[in-house]
C-alpha positions as CSV (number, residue, x, y, z in Angstrom):
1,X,0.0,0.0,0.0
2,X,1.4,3.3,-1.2
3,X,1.7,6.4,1.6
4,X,-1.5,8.1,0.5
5,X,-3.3,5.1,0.3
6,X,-2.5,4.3,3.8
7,X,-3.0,7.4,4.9
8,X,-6.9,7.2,3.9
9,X,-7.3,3.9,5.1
10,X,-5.6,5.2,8.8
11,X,-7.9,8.4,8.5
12,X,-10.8,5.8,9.1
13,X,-9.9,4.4,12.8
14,X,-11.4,5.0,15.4
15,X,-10.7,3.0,18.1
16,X,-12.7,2.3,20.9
17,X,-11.0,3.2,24.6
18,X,-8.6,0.2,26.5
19,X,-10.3,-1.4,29.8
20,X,-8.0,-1.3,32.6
21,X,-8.1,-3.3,36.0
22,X,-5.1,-2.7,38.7
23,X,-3.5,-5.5,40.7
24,X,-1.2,-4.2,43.0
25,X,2.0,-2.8,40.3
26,X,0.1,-4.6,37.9
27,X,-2.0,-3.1,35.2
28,X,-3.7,-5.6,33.1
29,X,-5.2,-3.8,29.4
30,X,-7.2,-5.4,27.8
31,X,-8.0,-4.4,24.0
32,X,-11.9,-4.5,23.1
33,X,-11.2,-4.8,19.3
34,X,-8.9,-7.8,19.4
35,X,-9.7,-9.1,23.0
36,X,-5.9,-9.2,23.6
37,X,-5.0,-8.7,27.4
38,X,-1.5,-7.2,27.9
39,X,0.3,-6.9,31.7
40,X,2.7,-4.6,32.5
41,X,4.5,-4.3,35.8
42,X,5.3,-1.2,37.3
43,X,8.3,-1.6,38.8
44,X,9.7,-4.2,37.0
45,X,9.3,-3.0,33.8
46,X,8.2,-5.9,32.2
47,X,5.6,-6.3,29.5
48,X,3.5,-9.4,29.2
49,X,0.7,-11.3,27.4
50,X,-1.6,-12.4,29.7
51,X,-4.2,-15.2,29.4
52,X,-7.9,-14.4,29.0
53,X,-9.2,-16.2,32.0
54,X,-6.9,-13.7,34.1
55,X,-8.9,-10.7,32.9
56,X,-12.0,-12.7,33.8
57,X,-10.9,-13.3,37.6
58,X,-9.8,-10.0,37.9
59,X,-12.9,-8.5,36.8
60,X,-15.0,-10.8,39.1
61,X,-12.5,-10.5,42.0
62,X,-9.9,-12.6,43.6
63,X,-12.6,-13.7,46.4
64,X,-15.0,-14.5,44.3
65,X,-17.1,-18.0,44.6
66,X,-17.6,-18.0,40.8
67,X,-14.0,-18.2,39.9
68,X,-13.1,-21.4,37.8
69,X,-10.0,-23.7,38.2
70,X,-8.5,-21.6,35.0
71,X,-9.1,-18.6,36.7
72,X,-7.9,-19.1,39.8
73,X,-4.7,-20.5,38.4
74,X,-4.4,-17.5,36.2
75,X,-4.6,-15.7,39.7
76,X,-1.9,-17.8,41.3
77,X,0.9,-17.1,38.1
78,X,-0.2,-13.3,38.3
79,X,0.5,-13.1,42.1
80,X,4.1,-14.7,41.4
81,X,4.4,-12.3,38.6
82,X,4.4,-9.5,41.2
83,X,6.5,-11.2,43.2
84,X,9.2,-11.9,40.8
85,X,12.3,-10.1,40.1
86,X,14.2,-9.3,36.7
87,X,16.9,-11.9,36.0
88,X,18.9,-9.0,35.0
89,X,18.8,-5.6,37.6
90,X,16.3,-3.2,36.2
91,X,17.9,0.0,35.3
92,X,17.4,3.4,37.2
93,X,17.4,7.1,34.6
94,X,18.6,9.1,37.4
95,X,20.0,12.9,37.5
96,X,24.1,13.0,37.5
97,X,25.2,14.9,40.3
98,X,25.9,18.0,38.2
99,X,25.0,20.7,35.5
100,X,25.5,19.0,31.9
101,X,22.8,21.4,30.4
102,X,22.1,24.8,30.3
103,X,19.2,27.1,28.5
104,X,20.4,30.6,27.7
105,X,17.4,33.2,27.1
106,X,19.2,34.6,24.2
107,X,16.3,37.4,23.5
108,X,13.3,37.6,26.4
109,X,11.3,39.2,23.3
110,X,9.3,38.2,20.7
111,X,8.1,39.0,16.9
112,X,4.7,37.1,17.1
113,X,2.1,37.7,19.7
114,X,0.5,34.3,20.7
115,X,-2.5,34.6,22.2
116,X,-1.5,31.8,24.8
117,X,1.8,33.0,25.2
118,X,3.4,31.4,28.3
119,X,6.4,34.3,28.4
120,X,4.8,37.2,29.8
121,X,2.2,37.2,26.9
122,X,5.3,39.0,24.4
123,X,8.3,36.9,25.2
124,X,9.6,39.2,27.8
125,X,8.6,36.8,30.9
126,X,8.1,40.1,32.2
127,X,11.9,41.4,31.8
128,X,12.3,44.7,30.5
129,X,15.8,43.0,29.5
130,X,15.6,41.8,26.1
131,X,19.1,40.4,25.5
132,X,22.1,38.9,27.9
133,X,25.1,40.9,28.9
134,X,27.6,38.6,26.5
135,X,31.3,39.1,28.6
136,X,28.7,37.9,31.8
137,X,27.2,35.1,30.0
138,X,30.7,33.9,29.3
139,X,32.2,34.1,32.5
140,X,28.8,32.2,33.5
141,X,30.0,29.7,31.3
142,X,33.0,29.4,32.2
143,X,32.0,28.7,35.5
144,X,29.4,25.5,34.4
145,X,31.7,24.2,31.4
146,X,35.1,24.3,34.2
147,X,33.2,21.5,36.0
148,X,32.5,19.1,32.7
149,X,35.2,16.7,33.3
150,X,37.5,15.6,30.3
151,X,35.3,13.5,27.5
152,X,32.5,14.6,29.2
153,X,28.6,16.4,27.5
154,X,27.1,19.1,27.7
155,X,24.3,21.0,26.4
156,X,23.4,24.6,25.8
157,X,19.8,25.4,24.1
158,X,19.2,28.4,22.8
159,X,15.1,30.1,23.7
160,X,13.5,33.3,23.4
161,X,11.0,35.2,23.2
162,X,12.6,34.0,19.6
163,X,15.8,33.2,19.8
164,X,16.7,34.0,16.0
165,X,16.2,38.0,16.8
166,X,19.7,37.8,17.7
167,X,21.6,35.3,15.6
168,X,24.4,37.5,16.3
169,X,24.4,36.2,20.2
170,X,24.0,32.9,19.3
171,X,27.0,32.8,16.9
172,X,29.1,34.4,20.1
173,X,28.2,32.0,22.8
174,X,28.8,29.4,20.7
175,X,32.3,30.5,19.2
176,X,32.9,31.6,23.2
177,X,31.6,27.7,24.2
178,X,33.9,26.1,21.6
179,X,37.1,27.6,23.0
180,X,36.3,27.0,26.3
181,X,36.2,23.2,25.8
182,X,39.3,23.4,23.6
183,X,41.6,20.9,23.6
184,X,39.8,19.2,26.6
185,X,37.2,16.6,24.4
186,X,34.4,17.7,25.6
187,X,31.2,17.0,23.4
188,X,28.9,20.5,23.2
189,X,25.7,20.0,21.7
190,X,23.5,22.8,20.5
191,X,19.5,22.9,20.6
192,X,16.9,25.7,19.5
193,X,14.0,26.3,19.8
194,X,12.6,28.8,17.3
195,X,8.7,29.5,15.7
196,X,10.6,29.1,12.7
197,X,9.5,32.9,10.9
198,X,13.1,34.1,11.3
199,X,15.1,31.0,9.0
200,X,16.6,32.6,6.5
201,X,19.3,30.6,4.0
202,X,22.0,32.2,5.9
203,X,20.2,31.1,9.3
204,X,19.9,27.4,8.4
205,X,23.6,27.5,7.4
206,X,24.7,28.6,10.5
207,X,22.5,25.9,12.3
208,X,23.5,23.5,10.0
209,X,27.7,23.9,11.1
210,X,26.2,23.6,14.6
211,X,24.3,20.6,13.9
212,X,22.2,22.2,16.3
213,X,18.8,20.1,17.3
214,X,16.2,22.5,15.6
215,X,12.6,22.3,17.6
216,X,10.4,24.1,15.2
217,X,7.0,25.7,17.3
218,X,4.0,25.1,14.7
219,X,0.4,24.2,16.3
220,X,-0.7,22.5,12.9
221,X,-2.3,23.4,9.6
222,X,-2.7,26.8,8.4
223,X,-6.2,27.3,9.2
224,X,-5.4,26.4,13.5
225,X,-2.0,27.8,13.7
226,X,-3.0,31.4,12.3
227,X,-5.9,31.5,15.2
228,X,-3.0,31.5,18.0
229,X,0.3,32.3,16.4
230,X,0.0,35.9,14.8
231,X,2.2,38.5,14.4
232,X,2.2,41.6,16.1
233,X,0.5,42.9,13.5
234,X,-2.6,40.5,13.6
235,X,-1.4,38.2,10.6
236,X,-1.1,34.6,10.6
237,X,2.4,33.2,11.0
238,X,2.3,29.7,8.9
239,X,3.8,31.4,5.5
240,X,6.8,32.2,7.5
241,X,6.6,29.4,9.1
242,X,6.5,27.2,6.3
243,X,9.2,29.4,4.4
244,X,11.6,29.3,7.5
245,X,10.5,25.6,6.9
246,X,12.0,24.9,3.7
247,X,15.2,26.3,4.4
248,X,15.5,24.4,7.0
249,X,15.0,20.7,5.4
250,X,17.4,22.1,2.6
251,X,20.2,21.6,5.0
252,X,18.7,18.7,7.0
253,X,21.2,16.1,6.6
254,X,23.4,18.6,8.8
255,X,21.0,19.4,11.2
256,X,21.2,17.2,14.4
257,X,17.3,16.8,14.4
258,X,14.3,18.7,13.3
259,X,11.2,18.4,15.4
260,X,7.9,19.9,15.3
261,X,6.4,21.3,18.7
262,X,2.8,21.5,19.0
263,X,0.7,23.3,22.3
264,X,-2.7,22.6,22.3
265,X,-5.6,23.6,25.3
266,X,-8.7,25.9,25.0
267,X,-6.8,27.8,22.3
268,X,-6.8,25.1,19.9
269,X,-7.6,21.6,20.3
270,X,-7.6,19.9,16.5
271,X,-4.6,17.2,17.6
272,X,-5.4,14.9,14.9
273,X,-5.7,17.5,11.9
274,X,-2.6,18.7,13.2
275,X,-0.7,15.4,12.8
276,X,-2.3,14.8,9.6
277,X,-0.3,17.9,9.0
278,X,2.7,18.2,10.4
279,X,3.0,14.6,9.7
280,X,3.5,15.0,6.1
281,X,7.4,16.5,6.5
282,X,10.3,15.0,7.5
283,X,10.2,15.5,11.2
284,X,12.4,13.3,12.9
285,X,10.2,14.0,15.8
286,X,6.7,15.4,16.5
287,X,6.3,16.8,19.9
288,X,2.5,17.4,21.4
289,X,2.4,19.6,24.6
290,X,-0.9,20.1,26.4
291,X,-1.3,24.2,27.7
292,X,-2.3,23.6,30.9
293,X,-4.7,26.4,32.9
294,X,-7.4,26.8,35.5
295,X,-10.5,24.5,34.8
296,X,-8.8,21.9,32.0
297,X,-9.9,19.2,33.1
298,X,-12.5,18.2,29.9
299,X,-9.7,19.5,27.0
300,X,-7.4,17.1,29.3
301,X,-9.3,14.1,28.9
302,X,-9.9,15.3,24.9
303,X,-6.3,15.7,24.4
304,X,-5.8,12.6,26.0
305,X,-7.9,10.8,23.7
306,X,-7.0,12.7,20.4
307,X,-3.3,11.4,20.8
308,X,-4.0,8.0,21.9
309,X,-6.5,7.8,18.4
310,X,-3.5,9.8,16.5
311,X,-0.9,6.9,17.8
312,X,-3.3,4.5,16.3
313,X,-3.0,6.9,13.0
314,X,0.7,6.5,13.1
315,X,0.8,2.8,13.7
316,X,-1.8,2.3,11.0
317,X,0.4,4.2,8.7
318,X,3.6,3.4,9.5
319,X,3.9,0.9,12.3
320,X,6.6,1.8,15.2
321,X,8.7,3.4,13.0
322,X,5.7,6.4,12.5
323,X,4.1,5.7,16.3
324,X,7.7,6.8,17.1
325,X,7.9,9.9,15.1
326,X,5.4,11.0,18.2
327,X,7.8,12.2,20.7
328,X,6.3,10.5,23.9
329,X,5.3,7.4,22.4
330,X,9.4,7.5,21.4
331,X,10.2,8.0,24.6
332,X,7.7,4.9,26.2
333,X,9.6,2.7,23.3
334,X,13.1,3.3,24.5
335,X,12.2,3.3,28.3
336,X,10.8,0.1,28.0
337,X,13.3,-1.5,25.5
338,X,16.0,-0.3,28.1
339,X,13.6,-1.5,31.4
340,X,14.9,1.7,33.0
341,X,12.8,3.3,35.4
342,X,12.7,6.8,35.2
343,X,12.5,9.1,38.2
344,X,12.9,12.7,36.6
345,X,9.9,13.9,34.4
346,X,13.2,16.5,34.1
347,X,16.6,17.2,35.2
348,X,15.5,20.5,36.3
349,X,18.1,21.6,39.0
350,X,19.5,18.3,39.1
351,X,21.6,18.2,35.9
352,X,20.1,21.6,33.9
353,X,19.6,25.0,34.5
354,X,18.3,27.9,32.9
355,X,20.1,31.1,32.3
356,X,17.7,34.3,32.0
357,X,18.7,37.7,30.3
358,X,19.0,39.7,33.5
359,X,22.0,36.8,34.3
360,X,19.7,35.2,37.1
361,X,19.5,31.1,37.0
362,X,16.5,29.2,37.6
363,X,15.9,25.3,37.2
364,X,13.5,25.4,34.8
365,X,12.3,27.9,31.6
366,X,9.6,28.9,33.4
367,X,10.7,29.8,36.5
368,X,12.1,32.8,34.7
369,X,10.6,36.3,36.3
370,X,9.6,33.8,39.6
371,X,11.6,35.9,42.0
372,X,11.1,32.5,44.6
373,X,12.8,30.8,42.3
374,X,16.0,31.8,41.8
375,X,19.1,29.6,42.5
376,X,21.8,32.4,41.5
377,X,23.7,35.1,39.1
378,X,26.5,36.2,38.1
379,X,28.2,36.8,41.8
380,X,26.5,33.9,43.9
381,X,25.9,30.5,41.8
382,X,26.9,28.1,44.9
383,X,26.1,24.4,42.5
384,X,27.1,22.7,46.3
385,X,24.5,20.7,48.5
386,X,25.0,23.9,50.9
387,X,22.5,25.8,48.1
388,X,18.9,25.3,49.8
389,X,17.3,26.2,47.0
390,X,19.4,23.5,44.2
391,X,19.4,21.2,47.3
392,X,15.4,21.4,47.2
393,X,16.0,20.1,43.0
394,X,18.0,17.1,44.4
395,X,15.5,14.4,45.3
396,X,13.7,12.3,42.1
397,X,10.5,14.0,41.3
398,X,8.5,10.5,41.4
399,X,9.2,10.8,45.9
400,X,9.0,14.0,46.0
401,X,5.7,14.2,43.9
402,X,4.0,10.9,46.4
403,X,4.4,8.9,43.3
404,X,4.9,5.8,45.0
405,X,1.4,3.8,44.4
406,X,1.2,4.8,40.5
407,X,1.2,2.5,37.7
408,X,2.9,4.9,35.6
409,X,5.3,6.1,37.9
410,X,8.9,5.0,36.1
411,X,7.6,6.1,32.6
412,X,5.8,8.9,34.0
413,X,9.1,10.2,36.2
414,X,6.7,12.2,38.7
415,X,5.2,15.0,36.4
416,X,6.1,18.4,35.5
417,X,6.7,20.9,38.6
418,X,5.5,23.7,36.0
419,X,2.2,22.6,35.1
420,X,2.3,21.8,39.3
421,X,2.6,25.3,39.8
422,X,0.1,26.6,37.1
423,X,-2.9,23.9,38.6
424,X,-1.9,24.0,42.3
425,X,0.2,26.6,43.2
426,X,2.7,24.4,44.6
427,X,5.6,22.9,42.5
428,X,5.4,19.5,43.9
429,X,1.9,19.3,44.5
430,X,0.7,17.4,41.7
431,X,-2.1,18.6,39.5
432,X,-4.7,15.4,38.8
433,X,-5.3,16.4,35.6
434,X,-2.0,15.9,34.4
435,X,-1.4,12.5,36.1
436,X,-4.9,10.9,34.6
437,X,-4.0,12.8,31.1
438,X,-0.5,10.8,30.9
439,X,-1.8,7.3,32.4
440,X,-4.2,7.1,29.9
441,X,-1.1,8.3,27.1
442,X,1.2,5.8,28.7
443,X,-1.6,2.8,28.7
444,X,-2.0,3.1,24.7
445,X,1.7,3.6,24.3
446,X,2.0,-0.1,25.9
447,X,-0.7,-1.6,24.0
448,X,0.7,-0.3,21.2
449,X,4.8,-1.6,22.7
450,X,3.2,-5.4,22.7
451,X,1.7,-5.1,19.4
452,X,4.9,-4.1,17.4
453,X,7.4,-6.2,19.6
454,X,4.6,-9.6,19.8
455,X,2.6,-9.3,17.0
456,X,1.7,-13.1,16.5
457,X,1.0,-15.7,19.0
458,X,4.4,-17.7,18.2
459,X,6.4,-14.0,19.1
460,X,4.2,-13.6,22.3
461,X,6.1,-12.6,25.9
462,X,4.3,-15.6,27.4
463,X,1.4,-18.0,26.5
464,X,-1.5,-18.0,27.7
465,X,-1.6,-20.1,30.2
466,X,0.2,-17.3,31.9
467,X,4.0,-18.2,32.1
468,X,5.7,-14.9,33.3
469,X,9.5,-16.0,32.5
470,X,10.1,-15.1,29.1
471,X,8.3,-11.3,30.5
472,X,9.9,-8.0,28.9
C-alpha cells in the first residue's frame, strides 16, 4: 500500500478506549477490538501477554465463589508475577550529580504575539531586558563548562522570546563555548528552539555547522496555527513558518534533528488535523504539549484521547517506526526497551539549569521572572548541596511528587513541577489532571509496545496459560 493510500485507510480508525483493572504494580489492558490482554508491571518494567481467563478473575475479583479452576490458576501465576524479580537488575534514569545542560534566554522578546503565550504574553517573561550581557554570560559559562570533566557532554539550548532576533548572540556564545572546551574533548551540543518565521538561507547555514537540534513551534495546519500564532500585526504566522521551513529541510542532513512542537488547550484543540499535517514532512520528531490552565480538566481528557487515536494513526500508517515519530510514544519505546525506570519527568536543578537575560539562574524555563525561584547570578551560583534552593531540586521527582502507588510512575518520572505550579500553586503538588491525562497516554503507548514487539501468537512474551518467564 502506497503512503497516501495508507494514509486514507488510517484516516478511518477509530478505536474504541482500553479497559483497565489494577492489581497491585500490575496493570492488566485489555484491548476491546482484538480481545488481547496485555500486563505490565510497574516496577519491574516488564511487559506481558496475559491469558484471557486472568482478565476474567480480575474482573469478578480474587474472592469470588464464581471463579473457575482456569481462573484461579491464572490468579496464582499473576500473584508470582508480582513477586518476581528481573533476571537481569532493572535499570534506574537518574540525574548526575551536576549541570551538563544549560538554556540561555538569548532574547526575552518576541516577533509574534500568541495569544497563549506562556512568556509574559510578548516573550519578555516580564523582563524589561531583552538580551544577555555577553562578557557575563561567558564568565557564566565558564563557570558551568570548568566542571564538565574531560570527554565529558554538555548542552546549551538556545530560547527566546525567539531566539533568531539575535543570531548574532547565538554565533558568540557558541564560538565563546567552543574555545572554552578546547583541547579538553568535551562534546557540546547545540539545541533551538525557534517559531521558525526568522530561518533565512543564511540562518539554516549557521544551524546547519552547529548541527544544532532544531525544535520548530507550529500548532498544525494553516487554518489552527494562524488562530493563535500571529504576528504583532494581527497576521497569521504559517507562511513564515513554512518558508523558514523549507530552508531548513534544505540543510537537513546537517541538522542534528528537526522536530515539530505542538501546544494545544482551550486555544486550539484539533490534535489529529494537526498530525495529519505536520505529519507529512520530514520530522524526525513530533512533539505534542498540552497548555495547561485553571478549569482543563474536559480539553485534558480530549487531548488525551486525540493522541491515543493519533498513535493509532501512526501505527496504522507506519507501524513503530511512524508511532515513534510522536515524541512521547518514542520515549515509552526506548524506556521500555532499556527497562529503565525513570525518576525525573526533568533534570531541572538536578543536571540543567536555565540562564535568564538579566543573568539570574533558575531550574527550569519557566521559572524565569519567579523571584522564589532563583538559585543564583552572576556573583552567587553556589552548585554545592549547601544551596537550599538547588538542594530542594536534588530528590527524584517521582518521591517528591508521592508517586509511590502509581502505575505509571517509572515512565511517568513524577510530572512536571510547571504545570504543578500553574494547577496548584505548589511545584510539587501534583495537578490530577496531568497524572490521569498521561496514564491514559502511557496505557495506549504499551498496548501499542506489545503489538509491534509480539505481534503473533508464536512472538508472544508468554502464552496464555500465563508463564511470566520469558516477560519483557
Amino acid at each position: 500500500m502506497d503512503k497516501s493510500a495508507a494514509r486514507a485507510a488510517a484516516s478511518e480508525i477509530q478505536t474504541p478506549p482500553l479497559e483497565l483493572i489494577r492489581s497491585g504494580d500490575v496493570l492488566a489492558l485489555r484491548v476491546p477490538a482484538t480481545g488481547r490482554v496485555i500486563g505490565f508491571h510497574g516496577s519491574e518494567m516488564q511487559v506481558a501477554e496475559l491469558a484471557p481467563a486472568m482478565w476474567t478473575a480480575l474482573l469478578n475479583g480474587q474472592n469470588s465463589p464464581s471463579l473457575s479452576n482456569l481462573e484461579r490458576e491464572a490468579l496464582h501465576e499473576l500473584s508470582l508475577w508480582k513477586l518476581a524479580k528481573s533476571d537481569w537488575p532493572v535499570a534506574t534514569k537518574t540525574s548526575e550529580p551536576a549541570i551538563r545542560s544549560l538554556t540561555i534566554n538569548v532574547a526575552q522578546v518576541c516577533n509574534l504575539a500568541c495569544t497563549y503565550c506562556a512568556a509574559g504574553g510578548d516573550g519578555t517573561y516580564g523582563s524589561k531586558v531583552k538580551t544577555p550581557d555577553l562578557d557575563r554570560t561567558r564568565n557564566q559559562l565558564a563557570t558551568l563548562l570548568a566542571l564538565v570533566p574531560a570527554k565529558g557532554r554538555f548542552t546549551i539550548t538556545f530560547l527566546g522570546g525567539e531566539p533568531l532576533l539575535h543570531p548574532d548572540i547565538i554565533r558568540a556564545i557558541v564560538r565563546d563555548a567552543r574555545l572554552l572546551v578546547a583541547g579538553r574533548e568535551i562534546e557540546l551540543r547545540f539545541d533551538l528552539v525557534t517559531n521558525g518565521t526568522l530561518v533565512t538561507a543564511d540562518i539554516a547555514e549557521m544551524l546547519a555547522e552547529m548541527k544544532t537540534n532544531v525544535t520548530v513551534s507550529i500548532d498544525g495546519a494553516p487554518e489552527d496555527n494562524d488562530k493563535a500564532r500571529i504576528t504583532k500585526s494581527g497576521r497569521g504566522s504559517s507562511e513564515l513558518i513554512l518558508k523558514g521551513l523549507a530552508e531548513l529541510l534544505k540543510v537537513r542532513e546537517r541538522l542534528g534533528s528537526l522536530t515539530a512542537g505542538a501546544v494545544f488547550g482551550s486555544h486550539n484543540m484539533n490534535i489529529i488535523e494537526a498530525w495529519r499535517f505536520l505529519s507529512q514532512f520530514p520530522f524526525d520528531s513530533i512533539k505534542f504539549e498540552f497548555a495547561a490552565e485553571a478549569g482543563d480538566e474536559l480539553n485534558s481528557k480530549k487531548f488525551a484521547i486525540a493522541v491515543n487515536e493519533v498513535a493509532d494513526l501512526a501505527f496504522a500508517q507506519g507501524g513503530e517506526a511512524e508511532l515513534r515519530r510522536l515524541h512521547t510514544f518514542d520515549h515509552l519505546f526506548r524506556t521500555l526497551d532499556e527497562q529503565a525506570r525513570v525518576e525525573n519527568h526533568c533534570l531541572a536543578g538536578k543536571n540543567h539549569l536555565q540562564l535568564d537575560t538579566e543573568g539570574q539562574f533558575t531550574a527550569c524555563q519557566w521559572f524565569v521572572g519567579h523571584k522564589d525561584e532563583l538559585i543564583g547570578d552572576e556573583t552567587n551560583l553556589n552548585l554545592t548541596s549547601t544551596n537550599k534552593k538547588l538542594a530542594g531540586f536534588a530528590s527524584p521527582l517521582i518521591e517528591k511528587h508521592g508517586c509511590g502507588s502509581c502505575w505509571a510512575r517509572h515512565i511517568c518520572g513524577g510530572g512536571c513541577m510547571h504545570v504543578n505550579k500553574v494547577k496548584t500553586g505548589n511545584k510539587h503538588k501534583v495537578d490530577q489532571a496531568y497524572c490521569e491525562r498521561t496514564r491514559t497516554i502511557i496505557a495506549k503507548g504499551i498496548e501499542r509496545y506489545a503489538e509491534a514487539r509480539y505481534q503473533d501468537s508464536g512472538d508472544q512474551i508468554a502464552e496464555d496459560r500465563g508463564d511470566f518467564s520469558e516477560a519483557h
